[in-house]
C-alpha positions in Angstrom: -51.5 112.4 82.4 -49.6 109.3 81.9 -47.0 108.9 78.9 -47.4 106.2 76.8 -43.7 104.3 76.9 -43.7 104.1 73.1 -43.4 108.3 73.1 -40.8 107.8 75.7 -38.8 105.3 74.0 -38.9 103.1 77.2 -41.3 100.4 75.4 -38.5 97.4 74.5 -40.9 96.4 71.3 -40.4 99.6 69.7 -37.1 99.6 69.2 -36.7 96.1 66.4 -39.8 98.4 64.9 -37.9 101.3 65.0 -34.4 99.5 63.7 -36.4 97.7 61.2 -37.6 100.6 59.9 -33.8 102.3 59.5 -32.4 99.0 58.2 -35.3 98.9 55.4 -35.1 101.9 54.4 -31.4 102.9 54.7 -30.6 99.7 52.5 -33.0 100.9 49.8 -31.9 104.5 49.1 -28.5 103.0 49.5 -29.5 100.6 46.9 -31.0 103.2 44.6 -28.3 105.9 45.3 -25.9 103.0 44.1 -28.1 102.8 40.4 -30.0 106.1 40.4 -27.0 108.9 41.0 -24.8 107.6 38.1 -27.7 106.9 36.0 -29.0 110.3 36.6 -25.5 111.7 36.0 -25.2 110.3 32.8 -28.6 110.8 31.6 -28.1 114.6 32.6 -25.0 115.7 31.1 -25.1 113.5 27.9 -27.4 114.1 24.8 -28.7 110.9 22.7 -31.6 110.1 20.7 -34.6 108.5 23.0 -33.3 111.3 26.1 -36.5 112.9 26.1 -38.2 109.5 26.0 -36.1 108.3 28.8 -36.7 111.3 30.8 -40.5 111.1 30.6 -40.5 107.6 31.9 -38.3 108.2 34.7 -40.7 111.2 35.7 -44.0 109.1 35.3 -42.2 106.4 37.4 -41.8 109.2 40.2 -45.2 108.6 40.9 -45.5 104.7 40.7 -48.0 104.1 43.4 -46.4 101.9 45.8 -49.0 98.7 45.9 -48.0 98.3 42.2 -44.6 97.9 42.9 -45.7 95.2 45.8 -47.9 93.1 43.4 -45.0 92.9 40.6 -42.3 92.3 43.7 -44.9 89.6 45.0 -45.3 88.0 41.6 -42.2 87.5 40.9 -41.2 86.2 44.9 -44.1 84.1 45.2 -44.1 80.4 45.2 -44.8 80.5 40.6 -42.8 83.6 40.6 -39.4 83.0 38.6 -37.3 84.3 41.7 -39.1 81.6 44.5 -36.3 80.2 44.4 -34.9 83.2 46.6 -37.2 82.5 49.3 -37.5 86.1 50.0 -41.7 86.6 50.5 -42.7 88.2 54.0 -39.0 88.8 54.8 -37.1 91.9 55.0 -35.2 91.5 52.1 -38.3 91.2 49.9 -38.9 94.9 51.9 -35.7 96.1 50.4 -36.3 95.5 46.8 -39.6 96.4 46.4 -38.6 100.0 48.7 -35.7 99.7 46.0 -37.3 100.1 43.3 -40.0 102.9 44.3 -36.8 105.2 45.1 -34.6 104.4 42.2 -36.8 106.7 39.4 -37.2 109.4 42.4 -33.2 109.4 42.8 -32.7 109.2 39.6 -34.9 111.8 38.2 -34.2 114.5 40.8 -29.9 113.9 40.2 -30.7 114.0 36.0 -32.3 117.4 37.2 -29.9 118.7 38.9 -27.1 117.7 36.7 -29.2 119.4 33.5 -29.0 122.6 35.2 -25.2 122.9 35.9 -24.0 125.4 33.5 -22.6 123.5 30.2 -19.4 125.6 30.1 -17.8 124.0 33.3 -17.8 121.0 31.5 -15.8 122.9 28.4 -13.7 124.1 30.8 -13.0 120.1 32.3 -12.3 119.0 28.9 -10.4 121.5 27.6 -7.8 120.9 31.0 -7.6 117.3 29.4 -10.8 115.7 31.4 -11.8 112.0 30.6 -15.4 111.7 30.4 -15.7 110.2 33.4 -14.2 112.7 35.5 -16.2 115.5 33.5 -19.0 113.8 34.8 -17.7 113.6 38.2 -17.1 117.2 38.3 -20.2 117.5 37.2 -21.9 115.6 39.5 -19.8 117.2 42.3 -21.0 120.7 41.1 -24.4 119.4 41.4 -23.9 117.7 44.8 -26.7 119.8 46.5 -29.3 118.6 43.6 -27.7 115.1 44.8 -28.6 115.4 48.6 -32.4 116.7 47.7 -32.9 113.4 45.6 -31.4 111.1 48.5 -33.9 113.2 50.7 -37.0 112.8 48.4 -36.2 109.2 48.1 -35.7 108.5 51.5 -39.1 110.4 52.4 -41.0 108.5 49.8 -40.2 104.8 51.1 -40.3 105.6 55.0 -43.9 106.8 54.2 -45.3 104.0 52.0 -47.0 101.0 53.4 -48.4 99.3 50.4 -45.4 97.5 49.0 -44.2 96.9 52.6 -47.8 95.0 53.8 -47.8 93.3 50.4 -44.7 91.4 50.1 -43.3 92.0 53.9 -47.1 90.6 55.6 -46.6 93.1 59.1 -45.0 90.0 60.8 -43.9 90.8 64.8 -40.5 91.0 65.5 -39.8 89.6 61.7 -41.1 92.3 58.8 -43.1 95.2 61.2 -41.9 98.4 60.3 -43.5 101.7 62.0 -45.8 102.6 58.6 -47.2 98.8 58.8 -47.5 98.8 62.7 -49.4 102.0 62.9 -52.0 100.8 60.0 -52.3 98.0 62.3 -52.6 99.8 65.5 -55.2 101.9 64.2 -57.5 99.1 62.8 -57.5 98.1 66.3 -58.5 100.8 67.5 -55.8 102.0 69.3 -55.1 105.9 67.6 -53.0 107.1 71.0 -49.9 104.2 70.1 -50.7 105.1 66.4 -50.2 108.7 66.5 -47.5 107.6 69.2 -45.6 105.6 66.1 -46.2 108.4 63.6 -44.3 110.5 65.8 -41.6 108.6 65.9 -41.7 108.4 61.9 -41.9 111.9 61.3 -38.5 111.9 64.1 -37.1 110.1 61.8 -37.7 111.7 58.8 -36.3 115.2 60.4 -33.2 113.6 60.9 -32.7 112.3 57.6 -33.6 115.9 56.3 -31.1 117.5 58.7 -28.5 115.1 57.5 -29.7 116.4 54.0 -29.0 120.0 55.1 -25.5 118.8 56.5 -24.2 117.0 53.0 -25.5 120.3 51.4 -23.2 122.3 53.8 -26.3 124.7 55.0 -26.2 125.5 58.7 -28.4 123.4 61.0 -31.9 124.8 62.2 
């Protein structure tokens, strides 16, 4: 039975697919690690009036289906949009922001989590040693550091998997904005299920990785 070279990794057009994909995604959760985990650290460990409020939008935008996200990132990018000026439609920065933003409330949510539930003596303790807020909140955040690496996961899994916002505002251009998601709905409307399944594989590859990397910043042994 003969191997498709896209399982193989021999095929030279996977590989701007597969380092699309990376660079997309990777500067997305690094993007909403850089707003989410400090947001979600503060939001944790700090009690104001509205929290609750706060908290219940950040959970509901958890689950912000993903073409919503494209249609508001396409408004706004599109030739009347305020931002046209950015020239940024069916490119992969336009990718970015809209995978951006469907990560940031995931990150952010799962960190104010995971910060909540760290006992509240240890931050007692910081202060009482002569703490500034901000490093109470550091040691906070360090404490929680395994709550950390299960939102970078989660957020990572939920943009490598989406292909609404992606088709919307990135159009599945070849060699330009074709990431794996896009290029196996494409595949597969043509028929072709052997190089779809082929590209899902390679996804899912992916995806492992980032988990085991997951497993690694939360200093459990490797599988």
């Amino acid at each position: 039975m003969e191997v498709s070279p896209h399982v193989t990794g021999i095929d030279p057009e996977l590989w701007p697919i597969v380092w699309l994909t990376l660079r997309v995604t990777g500067s997305a959760l690094a993007l909403a690690a850089l707003v989410g985990i400090p947001l979600g650290a503060y939001l944790g460990s700090t009690q104001f009036r509205g929290q609750r409020l706060i908290a219940l939008l950040i959970y509901t935008a958890m689950g912000l289906p993903s073409v919503v996200v494209g249609l508001v990132v396409y408004l706004l990018l599109s030739r009347s949009g305020p931002l046209a000026i950015l020239d940024w439609l069916f490119t992969p920065q336009a990718m970015i922001v809209a995978q951006a933003i469907i990560a940031l409330p995931v990150v952010t949510g799962i960190t104010m989590s995971a910060v909540a539930a760290v006992p509240p003596e240890l931050a007692l303790q910081v202060r009482s040693l002569g703490a500034s807020p901000w490093q109470v909140r550091r040691t906070i955040l360090r404490e929680a550091r395994a709550g950390v690496a299960v939102a970078l996961a989660a957020g990572f899994g939920r943009i490598a998997s989406e292909v609404g916002a992606a088709l919307m505002v990135g159009g599945n251009i070849h060699g330009h904005t074709r990431v794996l998601t896009t290029a196996i709905v494409l595949e597969t409307g043509k028929g072709d299920f052997a190089l779809a399944l082929a590209l899902g594989g390679w996804l899912i590859g992916l995806t492992l990785l980032a988990n085991m990397v997951v497993l690694r910043l939360q200093g459990r042994p490797m599988p």
